[in-house]
C-alpha angles and dihedrals in degrees: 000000000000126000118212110204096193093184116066092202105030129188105278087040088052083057093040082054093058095048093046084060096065122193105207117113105181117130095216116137115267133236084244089054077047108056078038098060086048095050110037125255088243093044088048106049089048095034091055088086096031149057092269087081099040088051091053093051108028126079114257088232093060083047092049092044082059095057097049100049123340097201093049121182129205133036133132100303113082113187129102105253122244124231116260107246150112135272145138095258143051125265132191134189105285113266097049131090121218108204124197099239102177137341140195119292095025113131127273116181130055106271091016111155117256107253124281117179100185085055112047126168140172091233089051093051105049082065096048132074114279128252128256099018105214118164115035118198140164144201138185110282105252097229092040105038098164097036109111092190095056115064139139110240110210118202136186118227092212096186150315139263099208089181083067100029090046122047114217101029128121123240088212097049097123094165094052096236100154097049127106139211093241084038086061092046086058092049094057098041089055088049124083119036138292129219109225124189103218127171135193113238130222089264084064087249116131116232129187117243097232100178084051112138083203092061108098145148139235123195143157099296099049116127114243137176122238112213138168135058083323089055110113098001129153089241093059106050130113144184086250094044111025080175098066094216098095134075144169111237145315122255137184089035102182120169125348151176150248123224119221082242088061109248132127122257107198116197118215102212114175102007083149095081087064100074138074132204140187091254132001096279084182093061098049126107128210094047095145095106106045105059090195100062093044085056094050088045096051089054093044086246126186092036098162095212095140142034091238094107087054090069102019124057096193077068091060119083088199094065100021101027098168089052091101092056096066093052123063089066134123110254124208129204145172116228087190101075111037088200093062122116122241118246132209106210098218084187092074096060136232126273137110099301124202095182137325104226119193136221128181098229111220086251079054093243112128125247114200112195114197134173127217110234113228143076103292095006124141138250118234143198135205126197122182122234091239145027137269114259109179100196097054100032115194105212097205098046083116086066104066119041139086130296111212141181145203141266127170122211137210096235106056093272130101126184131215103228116199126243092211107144113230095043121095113330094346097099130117095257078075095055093274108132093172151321093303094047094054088048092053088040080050089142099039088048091056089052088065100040082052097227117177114272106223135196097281094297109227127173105012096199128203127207105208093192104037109036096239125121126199125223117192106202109189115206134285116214096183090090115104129186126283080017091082096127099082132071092349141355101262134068119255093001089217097165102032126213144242126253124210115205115193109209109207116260083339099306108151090178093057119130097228135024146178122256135175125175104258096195135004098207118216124103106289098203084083101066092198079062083061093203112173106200119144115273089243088072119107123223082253100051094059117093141170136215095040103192121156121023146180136212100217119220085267090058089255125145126232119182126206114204133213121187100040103130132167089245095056114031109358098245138073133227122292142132125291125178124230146215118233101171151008118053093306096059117143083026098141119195107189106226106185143357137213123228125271112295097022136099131199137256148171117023113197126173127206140194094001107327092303097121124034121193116206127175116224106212134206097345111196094018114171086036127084145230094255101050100015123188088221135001099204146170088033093032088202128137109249092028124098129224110272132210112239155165114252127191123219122204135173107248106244088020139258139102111348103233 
């Protein structure tokens, strides 16, 4: 079957194009110079196509597993693996069912209309389930603690494709002409996240609970609190809110997080491509002396992605200029009370997040571990000021701890280096007023700290129970060759690689900790790739892009990937499990894939591992409404495709893998 991909630069490219400019400027060394530094210029650049760079930066177990039988079986992973491909629809190992659970467009709120894409409204939409589910997360259903069959399933509505939500529109259409006001009401009703109740029936299938009074939808124009040291800051006051406490809605939502307490952290990732401007502040030289404009260029603002500036002046730096500056937050929320408001956590610091992952320390504070996502941003760490008590639950503990971030060391260690103002460079005579502005200023304060840039950091995934903690880092194609010293070992880092940090006896508060690559992704059947996975590995086990992941109830690691295409590696996104330890350590079986033009988010596993939600994201993007390359998950004339949830169960029952 052929796949026709009609825009050249399609959505999530265009957002892949942002991030490959890069607008960090430090001069700290990179994890490429890094890796480079432990391995030896001469050994890396020959051992690039050859087994001197897989030795330096594989374990020796991998290598001995190699030696012993390349085409190991066994293993803790149990599934027949599927074949690598595309196709316009999903596919999962043999044995397992993958159920459509909910799509875009499904209603959300008790008495929401039915879909109706040839009618589309705001009003409609803010009742209906969001577009381009991204992040999937559970807790325990409030009248039915205990019950592992009742829970409310939280998602994240990253963005929109107008050119496959909207007929008639063009993909190129970079002035919006053919937007519309109601059209960008739309827009902003399908962004932010929805609760859904959802139970499992006596025949094991998971349902959503549609009459709920727990289902409801946040969107861009949901009104939210700011709180911690940003609250109330000069930097974050408006004509609409001269307090500077108060906000409308959260947008580009990607990964997330749940608290031990049981609320949703939502992560706002690229809220720069929101906002207009009346030039590219970002592009200009020469910003030293307008404070304003360095801040807006260190965050890419404003970026023009959308329309929404052409109807909305908050969306417009040019008559609401400190509007950036209160997106680019985490945002916590309590699925729980529907009532609740919304709150942006200032003491987690802005940036682009990818996710905000959560570990009990052994002292009970809570370490939060989040990626920034773009090409030599920074990895970062929270740790609150005091601990978790869950009988007396303090509902504003996110507000007081330490922001840290990340710097990797030649020599295997890497240090968490405080953003406290007042302390080294972080004084007002570098543009830091005080806390909050250092906390707005979150990535300029890490320049001068010199933390390591690092190949656009993704998921940054804690192991409560074994001390790791996982970095995807997704690729960095700004690397060309002779130039393999900065951001990662490899020219043009097309396909990205996975960090392991090692926390100290388990202290996910300590100061400093080991870390070593588990995987470089790429096919490793072509050596100038310079892949390491273990030789154990099919050609059909290997991936690249590896984006969101999950550690699964038995410790294991399952990767989600974002960036595979027909026209690059053969193959689309999917899940593939991988090996942390043992001899067959950085072995990958793929497990399911996702249709043509998607990628895939959010792995969540339930009730021991016996049920696994994924998100299927922007199926059949590059193509269009109109002539769409799939038209999954409904498969009817006059319908698009729609991003959904899907639920994955072993046929008969039991542990998934």
């Amino acid at each position: 079957m052929k796949f026709t991909i009609f825009d050249p630069l399609n959505r999530s490219q265009r957002f892949d194009a942002a991030d490959d400019k890069g607008v960090n400027k430090s001069r700290a060394p990179t994890i490429g110079d890094v890796i480079a530094a432990r391995m030896g210029r001469r050994d890396l650049i020959k051992g690039a196509l050859g087994f001197t760079a897989i030795a330096a930066t594989v374990s020796p177990l991998a290598l001995a597993a190699s030696r012993a039988h390349a085409q190991a079986d066994g293993g803790r992973f149990d599934f027949p693996e599927i074949e690598a491909g595309v196709s316009d629809d999903i596919v999962v190992a043999d044995g397992y069912d993958a159920d459509v659970l909910i799509r875009w467009g499904d209603p959300v709120l008790p008495g929401a209309p039915e879909f109706d894409v040839d009618n589309q409204s705001a009003e409609a939409q803010n009742q209906q389930f969001g577009y381009n589910a991204d992040f999937i997360g559970t807790v325990p259903h409030p009248d039915a603690p205990d019950d592992p069959d009742r829970l409310l399933l939280v998602n994240h509505h990253e963005y929109t494709n107008e050119e496959l939500m909207f007929p008639g529109l063009d993909a190129e259409d970079e002035e919006f002409a053919y937007m519309t006001e109601e059209l960008v009401n739309i827009e902003k009703a399908a962004h932010g996240g929805s609760v859904i109740e959802i139970r499992r029936g006596e025949d094991g299938k998971w349902a959503v609970v549609r009459d709920s009074r727990y289902n409801r939808r946040i969107t861009a124009e949901t009104p939210m609190t700011i709180s911690g040291p940003a609250a109330g800051h000069a930097k974050m006051q408006t004509n609409a809110d001269p307090s500077g406490t108060e906000v409308l809605g959260t947008f580009n939502n990607c990964a997330g997080g749940i608290t031990p307490w049981g609320t949703w952290l939502m992560a706002e990732e690229n809220f720069n491509g929101y906002f207009w401007g009346e030039e590219d502040n970002a592009e200009q030289e020469g910003l030293e002396d307008e404070p304003a404009k360095i801040l807006y260029a260190r965050y890419g603002v404003p970026g023009k992605w959308y329309a929404w500036g052409k109807f909305d002046d908050r969306f417009h730096v040019g008559k609401e200029p400190n509007e950036p500056n209160r997106h680019g937050w985490i945002v916590e929320v309590n699925p729980a009370d529907p009532d609740s408001t919304p709150v942006k956590r200032t003491a987690l610091g802005r940036c682009k997040h990818e996710g905000a992952m959560p570990a009990v320390n052994g002292d009970g504070r809570v370490a939060l571990f989040m990626g920034d996502d773009e090409r030599f941003d920074y990895v970062y760490r929270f740790v609150t000021q005091d601990a978790y008590d869950p009988e007396n639950r303090d509902p504003d503990i996110l507000d007081r701890g330490t922001l840290s971030v990340a710097r990797f060391d030649a020599d295997g260690s890497m240090t968490w280096i405080p953003l406290i103002h007042g302390e080294g460079p972080l004084t007002a005579e570098n543009g830091f007023s005080d806390q909050g502005d250092v906390l707005i200023q979150t990535r300029r304060a890490a320049d001068f700290l010199e933390a390591t840039p690092m190949d656009r950091p993704e998921d940054v995934e804690p192991d409560q129970n074994t001390g790791k903690i996982y970095v995807m880092l997704t690729n960095n194609t700004r690397r060309k060759p002779g130039d393999e010293n900065a951001a990662n070992p490899r020219p043009e880092n097309t396909f990205g690689h996975i960090i392991e940090i090692t926390a100290p006896d388990g202290d996910f508060a300590a100061d400093t900790m080991g870390w070593e690559i588990l995987v470089k992704c790429g096919d490793p059947s072509i050596a100038e790739v310079g892949a390491t996975f273990s030789p154990a590995t099919s050609e059909n086990g290997w991936f690249g892009m590896p984006d969101n992941c999950a550690i699964d109830a038995n410790g294991r690691l399952w990767i989600a990937t974002d960036g595979n295409s027909p026209e690059d590696t053969g193959r689309t996104d999917g899940l593939w499990a991988v090996e942390t330890e043992g001899e067959l350590r950085g072995t990958s079986k793929h497990f399911f894939r996702v249709p043509v033009g998607a990628e895939l988010c959010g792995p969540w596993f339930v009730n021991n591992d016996q049920s696994l939600f994924v998100a299927v994201q922007h199926p059949g993007d590059g193509s269009t409404f109109d002539n769409p390359s799939t038209r999954w998950p409904d498969f009817e004339d006059g319908m698009p495709p729609r991003p959904a949830v899907v639920v994955i169960q072993k046929q008969g029952g039991g542990r998934i893998g």
